[in-house]
NURODREN-935180 format. One record per residue (C-alpha): residue number from 1; z, x, y. Coordinates in steps of 0.1 Angstrom, whole numbers, plus 5000, padded with zeros to 4 digits. Each point is the difference from the previous one (the first is absolute). Layout:
{guza NUM,{Z,X,Y}}
...
This chain:
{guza 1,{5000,5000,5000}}
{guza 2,{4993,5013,5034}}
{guza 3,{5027,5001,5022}}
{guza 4,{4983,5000,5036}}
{guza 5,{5029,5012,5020}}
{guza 6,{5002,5031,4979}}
{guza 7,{4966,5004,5006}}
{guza 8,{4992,4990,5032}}
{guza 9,{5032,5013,5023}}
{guza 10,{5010,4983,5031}}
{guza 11,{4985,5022,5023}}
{guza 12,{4968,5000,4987}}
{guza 13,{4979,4973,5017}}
{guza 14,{5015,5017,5029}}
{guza 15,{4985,5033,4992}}
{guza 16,{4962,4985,4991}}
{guza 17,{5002,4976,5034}}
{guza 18,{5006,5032,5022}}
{guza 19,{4971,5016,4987}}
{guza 20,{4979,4972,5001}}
{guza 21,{4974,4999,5030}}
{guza 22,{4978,4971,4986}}
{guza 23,{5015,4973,4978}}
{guza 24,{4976,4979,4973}}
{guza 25,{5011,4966,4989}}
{guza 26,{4988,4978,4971}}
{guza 27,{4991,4966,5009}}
{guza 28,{5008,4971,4978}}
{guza 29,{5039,5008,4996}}
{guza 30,{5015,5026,5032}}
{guza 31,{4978,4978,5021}}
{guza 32,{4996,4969,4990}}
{guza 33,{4998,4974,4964}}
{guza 34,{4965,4992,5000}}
{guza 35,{5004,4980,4966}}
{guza 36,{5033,4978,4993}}
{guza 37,{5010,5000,4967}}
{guza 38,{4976,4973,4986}}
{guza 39,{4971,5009,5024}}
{guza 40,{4993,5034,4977}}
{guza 41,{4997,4979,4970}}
{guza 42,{4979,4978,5010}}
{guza 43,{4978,5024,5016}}
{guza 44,{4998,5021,4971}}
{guza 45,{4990,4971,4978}}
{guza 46,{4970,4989,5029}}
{guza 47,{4989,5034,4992}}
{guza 48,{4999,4995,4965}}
{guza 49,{4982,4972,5000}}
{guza 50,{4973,5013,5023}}
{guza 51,{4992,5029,4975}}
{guza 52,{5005,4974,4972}}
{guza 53,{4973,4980,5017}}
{guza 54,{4975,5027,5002}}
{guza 55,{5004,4999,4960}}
{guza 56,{5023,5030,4998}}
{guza 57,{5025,5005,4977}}
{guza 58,{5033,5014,5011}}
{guza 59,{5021,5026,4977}}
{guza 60,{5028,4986,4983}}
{guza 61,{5028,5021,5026}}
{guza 62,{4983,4981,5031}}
{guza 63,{4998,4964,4986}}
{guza 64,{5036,4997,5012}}
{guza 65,{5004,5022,5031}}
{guza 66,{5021,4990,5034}}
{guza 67,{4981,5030,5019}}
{guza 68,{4973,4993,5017}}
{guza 69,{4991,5037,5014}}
{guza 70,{5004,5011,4962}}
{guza 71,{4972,4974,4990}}
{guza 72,{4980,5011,5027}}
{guza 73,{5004,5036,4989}}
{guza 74,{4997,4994,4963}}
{guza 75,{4967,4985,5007}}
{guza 76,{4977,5033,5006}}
{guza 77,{5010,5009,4968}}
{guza 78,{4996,4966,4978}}
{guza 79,{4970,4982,5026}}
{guza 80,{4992,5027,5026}}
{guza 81,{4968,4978,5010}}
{guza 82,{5030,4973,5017}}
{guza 83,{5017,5022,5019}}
{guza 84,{4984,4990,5036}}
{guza 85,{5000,4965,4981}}
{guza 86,{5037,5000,4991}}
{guza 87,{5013,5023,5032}}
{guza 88,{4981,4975,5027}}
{guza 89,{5021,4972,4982}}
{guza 90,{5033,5022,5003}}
{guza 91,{4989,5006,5038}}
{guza 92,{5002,4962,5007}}
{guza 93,{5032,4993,4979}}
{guza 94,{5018,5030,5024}}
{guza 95,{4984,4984,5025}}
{guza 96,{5015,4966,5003}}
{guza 97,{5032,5015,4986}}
{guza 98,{5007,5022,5031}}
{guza 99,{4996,4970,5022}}
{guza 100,{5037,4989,4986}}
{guza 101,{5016,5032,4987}}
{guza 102,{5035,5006,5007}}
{guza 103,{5009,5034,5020}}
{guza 104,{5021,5021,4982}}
{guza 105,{5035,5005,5020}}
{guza 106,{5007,5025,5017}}
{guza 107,{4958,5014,4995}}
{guza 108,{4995,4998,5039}}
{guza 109,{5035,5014,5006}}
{guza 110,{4980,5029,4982}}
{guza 111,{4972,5001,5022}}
{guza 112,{5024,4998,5027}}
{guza 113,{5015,5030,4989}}
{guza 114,{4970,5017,4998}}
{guza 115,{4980,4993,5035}}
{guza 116,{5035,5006,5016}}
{guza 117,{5000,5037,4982}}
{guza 118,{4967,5010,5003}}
{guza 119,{4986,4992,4967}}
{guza 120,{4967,4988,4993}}
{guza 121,{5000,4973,4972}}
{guza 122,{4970,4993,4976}}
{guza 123,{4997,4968,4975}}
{guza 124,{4992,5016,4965}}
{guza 125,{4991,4973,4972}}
{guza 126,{4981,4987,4974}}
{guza 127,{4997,4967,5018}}
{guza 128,{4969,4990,5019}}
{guza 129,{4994,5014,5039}}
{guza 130,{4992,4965,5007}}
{guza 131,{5033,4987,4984}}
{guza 132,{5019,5022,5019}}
{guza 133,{4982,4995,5034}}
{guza 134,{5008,4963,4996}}
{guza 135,{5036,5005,4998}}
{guza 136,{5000,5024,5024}}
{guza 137,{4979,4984,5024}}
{guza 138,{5025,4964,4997}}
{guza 139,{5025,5016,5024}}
{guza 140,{4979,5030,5020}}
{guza 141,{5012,5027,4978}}
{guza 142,{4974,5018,4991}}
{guza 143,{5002,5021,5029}}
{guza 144,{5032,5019,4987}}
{guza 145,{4977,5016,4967}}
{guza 146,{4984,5032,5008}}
{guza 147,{4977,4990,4973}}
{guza 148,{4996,4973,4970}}
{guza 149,{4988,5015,4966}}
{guza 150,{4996,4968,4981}}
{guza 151,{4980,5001,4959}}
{guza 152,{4965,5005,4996}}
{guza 153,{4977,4996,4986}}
{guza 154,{5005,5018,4966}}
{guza 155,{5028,4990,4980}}
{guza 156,{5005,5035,4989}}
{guza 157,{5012,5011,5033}}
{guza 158,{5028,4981,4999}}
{guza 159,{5033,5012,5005}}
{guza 160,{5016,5020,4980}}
{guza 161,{4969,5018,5011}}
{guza 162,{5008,5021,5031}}
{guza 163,{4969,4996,5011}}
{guza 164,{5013,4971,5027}}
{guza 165,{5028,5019,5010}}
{guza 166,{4979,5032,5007}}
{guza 167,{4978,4976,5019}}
{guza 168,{5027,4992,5022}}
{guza 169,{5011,5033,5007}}
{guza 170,{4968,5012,5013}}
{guza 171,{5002,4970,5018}}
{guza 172,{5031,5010,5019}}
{guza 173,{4989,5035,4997}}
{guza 174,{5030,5011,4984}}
{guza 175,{5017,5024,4971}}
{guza 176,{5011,4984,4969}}
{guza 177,{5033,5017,5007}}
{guza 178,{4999,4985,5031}}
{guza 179,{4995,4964,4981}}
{guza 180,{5028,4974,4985}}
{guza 181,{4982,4970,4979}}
{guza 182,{5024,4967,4993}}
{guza 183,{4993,4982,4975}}
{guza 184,{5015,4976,4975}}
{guza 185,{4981,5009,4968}}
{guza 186,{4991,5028,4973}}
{guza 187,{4966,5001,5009}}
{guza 188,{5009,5008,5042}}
{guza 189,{5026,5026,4984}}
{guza 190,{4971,5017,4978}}
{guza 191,{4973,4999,5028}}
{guza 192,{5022,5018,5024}}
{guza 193,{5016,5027,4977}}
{guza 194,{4962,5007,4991}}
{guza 195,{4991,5000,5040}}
{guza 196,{5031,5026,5004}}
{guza 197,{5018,4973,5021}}
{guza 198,{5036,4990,5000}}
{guza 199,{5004,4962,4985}}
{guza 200,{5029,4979,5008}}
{guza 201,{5004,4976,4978}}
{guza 202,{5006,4962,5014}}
{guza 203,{5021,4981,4970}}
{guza 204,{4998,4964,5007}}
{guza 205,{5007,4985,4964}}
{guza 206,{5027,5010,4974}}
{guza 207,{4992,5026,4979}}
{guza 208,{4972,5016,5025}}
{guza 209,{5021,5029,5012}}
{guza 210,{5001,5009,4966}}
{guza 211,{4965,4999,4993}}
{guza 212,{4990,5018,5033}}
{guza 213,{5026,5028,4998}}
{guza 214,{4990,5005,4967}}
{guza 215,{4961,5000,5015}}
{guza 216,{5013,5028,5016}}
{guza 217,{5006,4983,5038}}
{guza 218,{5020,5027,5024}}
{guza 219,{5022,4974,5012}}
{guza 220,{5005,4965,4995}}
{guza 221,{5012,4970,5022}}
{guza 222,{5006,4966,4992}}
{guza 223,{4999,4985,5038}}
{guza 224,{4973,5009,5025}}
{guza 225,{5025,4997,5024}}
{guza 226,{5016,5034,4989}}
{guza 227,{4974,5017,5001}}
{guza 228,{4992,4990,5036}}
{guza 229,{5034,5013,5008}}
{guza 230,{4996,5031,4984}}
{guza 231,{4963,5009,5020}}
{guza 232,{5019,4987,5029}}
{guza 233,{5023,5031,5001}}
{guza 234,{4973,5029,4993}}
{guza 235,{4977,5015,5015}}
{guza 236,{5008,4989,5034}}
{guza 237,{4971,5008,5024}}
{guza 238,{5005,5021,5033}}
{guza 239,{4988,4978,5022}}
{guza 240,{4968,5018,5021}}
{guza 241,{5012,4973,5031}}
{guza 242,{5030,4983,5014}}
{guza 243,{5000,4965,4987}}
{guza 244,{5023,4971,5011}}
{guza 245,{5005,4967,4980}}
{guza 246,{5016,4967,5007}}
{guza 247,{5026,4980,4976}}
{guza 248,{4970,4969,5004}}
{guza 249,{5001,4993,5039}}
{guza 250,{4977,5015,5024}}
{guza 251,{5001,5038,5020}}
{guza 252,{5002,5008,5034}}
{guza 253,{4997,5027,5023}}
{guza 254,{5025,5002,5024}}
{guza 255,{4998,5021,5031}}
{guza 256,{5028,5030,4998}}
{guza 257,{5018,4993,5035}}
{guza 258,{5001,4962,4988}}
{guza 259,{5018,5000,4961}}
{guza 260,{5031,4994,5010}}
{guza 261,{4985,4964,5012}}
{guza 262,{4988,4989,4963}}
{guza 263,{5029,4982,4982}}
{guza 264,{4980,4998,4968}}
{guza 265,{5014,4975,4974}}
{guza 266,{5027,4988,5023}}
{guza 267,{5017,4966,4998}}
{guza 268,{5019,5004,5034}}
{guza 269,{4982,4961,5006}}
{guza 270,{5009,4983,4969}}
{guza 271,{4967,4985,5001}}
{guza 272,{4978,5029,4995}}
{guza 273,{4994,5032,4986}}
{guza 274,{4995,5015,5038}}
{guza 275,{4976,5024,5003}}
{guza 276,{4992,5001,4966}}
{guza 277,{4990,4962,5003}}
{guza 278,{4975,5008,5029}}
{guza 279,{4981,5026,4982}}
{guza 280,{5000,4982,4970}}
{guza 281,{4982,4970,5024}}
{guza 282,{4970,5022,5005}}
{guza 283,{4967,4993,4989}}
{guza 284,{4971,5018,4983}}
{guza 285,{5001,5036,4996}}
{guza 286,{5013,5014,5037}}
{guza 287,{5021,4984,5027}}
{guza 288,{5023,5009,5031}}
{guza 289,{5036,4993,5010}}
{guza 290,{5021,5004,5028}}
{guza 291,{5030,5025,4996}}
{guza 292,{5019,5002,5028}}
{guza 293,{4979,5015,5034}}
{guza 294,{4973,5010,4973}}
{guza 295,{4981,4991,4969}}
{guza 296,{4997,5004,4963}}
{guza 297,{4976,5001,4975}}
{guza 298,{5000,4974,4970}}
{guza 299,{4980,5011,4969}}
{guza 300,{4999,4967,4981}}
{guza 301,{4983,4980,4973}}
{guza 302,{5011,5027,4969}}
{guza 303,{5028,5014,4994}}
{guza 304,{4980,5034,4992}}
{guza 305,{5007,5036,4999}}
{guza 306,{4988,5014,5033}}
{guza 307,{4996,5033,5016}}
{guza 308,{4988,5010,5029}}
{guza 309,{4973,5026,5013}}
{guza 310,{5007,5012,5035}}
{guza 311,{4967,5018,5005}}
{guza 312,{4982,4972,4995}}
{guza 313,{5023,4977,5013}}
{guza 314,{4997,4975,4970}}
{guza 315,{5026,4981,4978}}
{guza 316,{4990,5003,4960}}
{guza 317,{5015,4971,4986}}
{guza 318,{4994,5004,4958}}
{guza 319,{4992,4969,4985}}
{guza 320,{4993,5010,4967}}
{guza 321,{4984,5037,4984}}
{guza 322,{5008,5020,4968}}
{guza 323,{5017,5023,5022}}
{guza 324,{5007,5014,5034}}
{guza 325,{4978,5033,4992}}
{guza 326,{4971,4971,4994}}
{guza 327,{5014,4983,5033}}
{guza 328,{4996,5033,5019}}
{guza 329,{4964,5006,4985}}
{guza 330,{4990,4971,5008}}
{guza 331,{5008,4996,5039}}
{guza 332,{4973,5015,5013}}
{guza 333,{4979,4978,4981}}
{guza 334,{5018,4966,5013}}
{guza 335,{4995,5015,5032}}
{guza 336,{4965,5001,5001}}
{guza 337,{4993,4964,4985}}
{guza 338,{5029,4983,5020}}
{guza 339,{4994,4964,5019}}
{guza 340,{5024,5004,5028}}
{guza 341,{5012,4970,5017}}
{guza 342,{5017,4999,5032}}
{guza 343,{5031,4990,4996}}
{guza 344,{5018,5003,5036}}
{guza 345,{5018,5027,5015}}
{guza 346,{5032,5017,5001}}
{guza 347,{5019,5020,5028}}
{guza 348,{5024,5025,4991}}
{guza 349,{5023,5026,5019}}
{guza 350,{4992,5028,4981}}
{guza 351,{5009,5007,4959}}
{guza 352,{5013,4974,4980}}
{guza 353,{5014,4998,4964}}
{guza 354,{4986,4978,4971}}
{guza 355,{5025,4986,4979}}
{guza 356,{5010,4970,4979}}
{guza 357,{5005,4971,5026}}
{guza 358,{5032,4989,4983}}
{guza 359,{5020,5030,5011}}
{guza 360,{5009,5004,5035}}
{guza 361,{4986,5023,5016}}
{guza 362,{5033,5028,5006}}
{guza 363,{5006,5001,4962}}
{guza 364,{4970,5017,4989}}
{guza 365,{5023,5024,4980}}
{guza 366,{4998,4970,4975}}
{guza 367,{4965,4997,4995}}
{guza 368,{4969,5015,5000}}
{guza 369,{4982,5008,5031}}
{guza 370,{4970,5021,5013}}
{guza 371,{4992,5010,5040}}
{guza 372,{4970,4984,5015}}
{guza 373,{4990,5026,5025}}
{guza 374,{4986,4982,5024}}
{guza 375,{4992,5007,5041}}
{guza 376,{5018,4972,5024}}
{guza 377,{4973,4979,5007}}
{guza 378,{4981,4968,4987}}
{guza 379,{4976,5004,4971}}
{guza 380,{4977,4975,4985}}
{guza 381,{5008,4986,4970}}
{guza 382,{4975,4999,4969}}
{guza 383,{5001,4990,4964}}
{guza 384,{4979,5003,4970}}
{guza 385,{5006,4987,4959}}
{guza 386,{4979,5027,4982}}
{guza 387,{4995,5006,4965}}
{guza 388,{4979,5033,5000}}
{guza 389,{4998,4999,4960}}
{guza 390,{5009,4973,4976}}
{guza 391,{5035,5013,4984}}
{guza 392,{5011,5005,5042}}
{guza 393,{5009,4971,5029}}
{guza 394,{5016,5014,5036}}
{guza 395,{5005,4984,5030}}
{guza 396,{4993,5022,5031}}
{guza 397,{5018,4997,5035}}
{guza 398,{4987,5019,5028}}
{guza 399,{5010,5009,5035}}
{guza 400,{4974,5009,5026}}
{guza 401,{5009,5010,5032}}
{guza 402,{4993,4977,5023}}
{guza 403,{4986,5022,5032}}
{guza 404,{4971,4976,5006}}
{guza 405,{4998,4964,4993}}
{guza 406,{5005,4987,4966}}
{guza 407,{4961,4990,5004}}
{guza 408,{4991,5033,5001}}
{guza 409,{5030,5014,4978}}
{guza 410,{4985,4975,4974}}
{guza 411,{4974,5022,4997}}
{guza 412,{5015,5033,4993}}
{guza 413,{4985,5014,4967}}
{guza 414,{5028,5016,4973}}
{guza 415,{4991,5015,4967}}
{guza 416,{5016,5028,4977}}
């Protein structure tokens, strides 16, 4: 009997998480249950009875089966002329089982982990592309997948053949030592070890961590929650900017000789939260409040990470990316393809610091903050949603200087 914490010690998923630059997943099980426990059945026996139908007859060990991917993979070597036949048919039964499969908890709490740290993620199965785009697509997530290696067409690449997972590392253009795969079967286990990647195993049924430690899996977890934890605390990016982030309100920018004006979250009226309420009031993407003799900046709408780049005198507000190296990348790009729209102006005495609009603005020590360094003067206020590729969404704010009339200042040209 193998006893898994003698095998496997604590500290191990640890160790393969900080090495990990890239992390593979598995589809039907870390991600999601395409098939419930009677819909595998029942697709299995459609399949049978389409190769029945085209007067084959099945081996005695398949008359029976419960797998559907094992039919499918048994028939290149029993009726190899049905494969396109027989895989077209498993295509549609993925299909229209992704529309309704349930998410695995805790698998986004994974992917979490991994966009927060840096990691590109790729989907590695022997499902369909189009099954998994249709899941993906039902909530806008395939834009957190670096890449989707889905089956082919050739039932022989399959995994445990590590031909899908060396597709996805050229993919991602990265090492299989660089590499962890999680997956919740023998065959993920074997396609890994035989791609020289690191395989956690995901046991969601009794008796699996068993079967994948004896497979040979690195590490094991029963809850994709853990392992989200565990990512969470490695390999912790140095950030290349400052970024500040919000507990879910909006931002703002508040001129230097004015903080100690902003109450913040303050409930000094029993009737609102203060200046937290007003900010939280703003429209769209930019607005303006007074603060005392002067006035603040309100970055609204999201409650996303945002930096700021003096020399170009532009707010980066990260929407969603794979990471912030990508963001970086990227920003010349949004630059050049941004539809600025006016959106007012602000006047300022001079620098001003961005921070979370429920603090007030003299207790910075308690949250995070960056220095808009900005001239005293009024700027004109512009804003742009960009998506320079299709895994990255920002929202640009942008001060020009407003020396001429905001006619003419509308026409200022900016680029990289």
């Amino acid at each position: 009997m193998v006893t898994i914490e003698a095998e496997r010690p604590p500290d191990r998923l640890a160790n393969i998480a900080e090495r990990a630059e890239v992390v593979l997943v598995d589809f039907d099980g870390p991600i999601c249950r395409l098939f419930g426990s009677k819909a595998a059945p029942r697709v299995a026996a459609d399949l049978r009875q389409l190769i029945l139908s085209r007067g084959v007859v099945l081996p005695d060990e398949l008359r029976d089966g419960n797998d559907p991917l094992e039919l499918f993979r048994a028939t290149a070597v029993f009726a190899p002329e049905l494969v396109g036949v027989v895989g077209a048919a498993l295509e549609a039964a993925e299909v229209e089982a992704a529309a309704s499969a349930e998410t695995t908890i805790g698998a986004f709490d994974m992917v979490a982990a991994c966009l927060a740290t840096g990691r590109p993620l790729a989907i590695v199965s022997n499902n369909s592309a189009a099954a998994i785009d249709a899941y993906l697509g039902r909530r806008d997530r395939a834009r957190y997948f670096a890449a989707v290696v889905g089956r082919g067409e050739h039932p022989d690449l399959l995994k445990p053949n590590p031909a899908p997972v060396v597709q996805a590392l050229q993919a991602l253009k990265v090492a299989p030592d660089a590499a962890v795969l999680v997956g919740d079967s023998a065959t993920d286990v074997a396609a890994a070890r035989a791609a020289g990647v690191a395989c956690v195993g995901y046991a969601n049924k009794p008796g699996k961590a068993e079967r994948l430690a004896a497979a040979g899996a690195d590490a094991i977890v029963t809850d994709m929650t853990d392992l989200a934890g565990v990512l969470a605390r490695t390999r912790r990016p140095v950030s290349q900017l400052p970024w500040v982030d919000s507990g879910g309100g909006p931002l703002i920018a508040v001129p230097t000789s004015a903080l100690g004006e902003w109450t913040g979250a303050s409930m000094d009226d029993g009737d609102s939260w203060g200046d937290y309420d007003r900010a939280c009031q703003v429209d769209g993407y930019i607005g303006v409040l007074d603060v005392g003799a002067d006035q603040a900046l309100v970055l609204a709408d999201e409650p996303a990470s945002t930096t700021y780049l003096p020399d170009r005198r532009i707010f980066v507000r990260w929407i969603y990316a794979n990471s912030e190296a990508e963001v970086v990348r990227l920003v010349p790009r949004a630059l050049k393809i941004a539809d600025w729209k006016d959106a007012g102006t602000w006047t300022t005495s001079g620098p001003a610091q961005l921070f979370d609009s429920g603090y007030t603005g003299d207790g910075l020590e308690h949250t995070t903050h960056l220095t808009v360094d900005v001239a005293a003067g009024t700027y004109l206020i512009r804003t742009a949603s960009v998506q320079p590729d299709r895994r990255t969404a920002l929202v640009l704010v942008q001060l020009v200087e407003q020396t001429q009339p905001v006619g003419v200042a509308e026409q200022v040209r900016t680029g990289p």
